[in-house]
N, C-alpha and C positions, 0 to 999 in steps of 0.2 A: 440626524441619523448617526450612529456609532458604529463603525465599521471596526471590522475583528483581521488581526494580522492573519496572516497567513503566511506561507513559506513554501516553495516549488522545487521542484528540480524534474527535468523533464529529458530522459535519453533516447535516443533515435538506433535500432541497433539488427541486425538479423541475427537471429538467434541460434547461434551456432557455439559449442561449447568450449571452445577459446574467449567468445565474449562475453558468456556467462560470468568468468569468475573475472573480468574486467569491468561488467555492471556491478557485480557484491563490492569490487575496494573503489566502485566510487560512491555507492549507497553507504558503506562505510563511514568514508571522508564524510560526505555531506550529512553523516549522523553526527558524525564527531564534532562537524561544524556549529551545528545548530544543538551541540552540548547533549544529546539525547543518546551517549555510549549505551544505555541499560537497555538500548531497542536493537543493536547492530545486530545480535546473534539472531535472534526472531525474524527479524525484518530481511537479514538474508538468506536465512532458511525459506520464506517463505516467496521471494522472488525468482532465487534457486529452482524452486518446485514451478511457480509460472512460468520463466521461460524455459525449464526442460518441455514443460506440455507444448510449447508452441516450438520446440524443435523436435518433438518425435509427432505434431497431430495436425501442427497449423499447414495449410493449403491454400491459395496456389504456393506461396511463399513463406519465408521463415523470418519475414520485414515484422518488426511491431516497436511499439514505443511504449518505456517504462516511466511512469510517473509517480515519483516520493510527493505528497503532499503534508506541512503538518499545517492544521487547522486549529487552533487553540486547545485542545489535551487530547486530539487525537491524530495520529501519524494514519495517513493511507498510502496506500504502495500500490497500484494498478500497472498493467500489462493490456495494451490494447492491440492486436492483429488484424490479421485481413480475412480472416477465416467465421462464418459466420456463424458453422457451428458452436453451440455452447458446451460445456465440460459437462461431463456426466458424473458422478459417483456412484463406483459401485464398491460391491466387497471384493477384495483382493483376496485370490486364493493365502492359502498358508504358508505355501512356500514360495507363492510367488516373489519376484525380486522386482516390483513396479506395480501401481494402480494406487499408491498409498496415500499421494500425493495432495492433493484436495482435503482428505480427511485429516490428514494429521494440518494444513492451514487452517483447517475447521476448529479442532483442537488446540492449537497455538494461538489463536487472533481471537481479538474480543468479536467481530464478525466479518462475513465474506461471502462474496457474491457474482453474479455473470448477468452481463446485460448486453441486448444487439450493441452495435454501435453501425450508425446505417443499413447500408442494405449490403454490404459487403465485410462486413467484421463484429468485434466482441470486443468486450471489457470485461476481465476478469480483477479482482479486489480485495484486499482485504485490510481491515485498520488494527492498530495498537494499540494501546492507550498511553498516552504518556503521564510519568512520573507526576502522583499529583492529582491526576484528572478525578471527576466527579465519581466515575467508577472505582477508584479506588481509597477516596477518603470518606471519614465518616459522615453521615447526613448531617447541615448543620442542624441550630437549632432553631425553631420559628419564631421570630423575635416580632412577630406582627406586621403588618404592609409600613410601606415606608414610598409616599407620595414623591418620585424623585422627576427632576425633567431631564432629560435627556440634553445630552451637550455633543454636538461634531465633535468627532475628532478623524484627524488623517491619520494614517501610517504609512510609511515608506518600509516595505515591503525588502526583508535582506533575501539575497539571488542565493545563487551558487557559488564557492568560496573564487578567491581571488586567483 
């Protein structure tokens, strides 16, 4: 079986807007880390906007953990709370100054999404693509089936920076 690297980072944090902007420089760091600068702007805009929802909506508490995943060309950023309602979208008035939020991760992220997480909270989502991926290069070309056998391989897995 051929196992595919992956790479984590996982924060614990209540979401309050002093540590908002101390999740973005560390989703930052750990883009920077893992050489993927061309996602930082996206990727914290779009965290930004989760944990604002879960500081003006999440209940009982403002507790939730952010998870950067990159999975081979694509980056996910999840937000999971205690809160089991799921995020609605609607249209924001015209001059409203808020409701925006959702739509415009819709429009920045290749996709995103809200799922329970037990019977007390949510996971809200959304992925990248990184530099490269399947999504954004040309389709190769079909060069015919090619009978290969599979070979093990491990990887050791890099954390979060040093």
């Amino acid at each position: 079986m051929i196992s595919h690297p992956s790479r984590q980072c996982t924060v614990e944090l209540q979401a309050l807007p002093s540590r908002i902007g101390q999740v973005r420089r560390i989703l930052s760091a750990q883009l920077r880390y893992w050489h993927l600068d061309q996602l930082i702007d996206r990727a914290a805009l779009g965290v930004t906007e989760l944990l604002t929802n879960v500081h003006r909506h999440a209940q009982p508490d403002k507790m939730c953990t952010v998870e950067i995943e990159l999975l081979l060309d694509r980056l996910t950023v999840s937000v999971r709370d205690h809160d089991p309602r799921l995020p609605v979208v609607e249209d924001a008035a015209e001059l409203s100054t808020c409701g925006r939020g959702l739509a415009m991760i819709a429009a920045m992220s290749e996709s995103w999404g809200a799922r329970r997480d037990g019977e007390f909270g949510k996971v809200v989502w959304f992925t990248l693509p990184t530099a490269g991926s399947a999504s954004e290069r040309a389709p190769a070309p079909d060069l015919g089936v090619v009978d290969v056998e599979p070979v093990g391989v491990a990887v050791e897995v890099e954390g979060a920076p040093a």
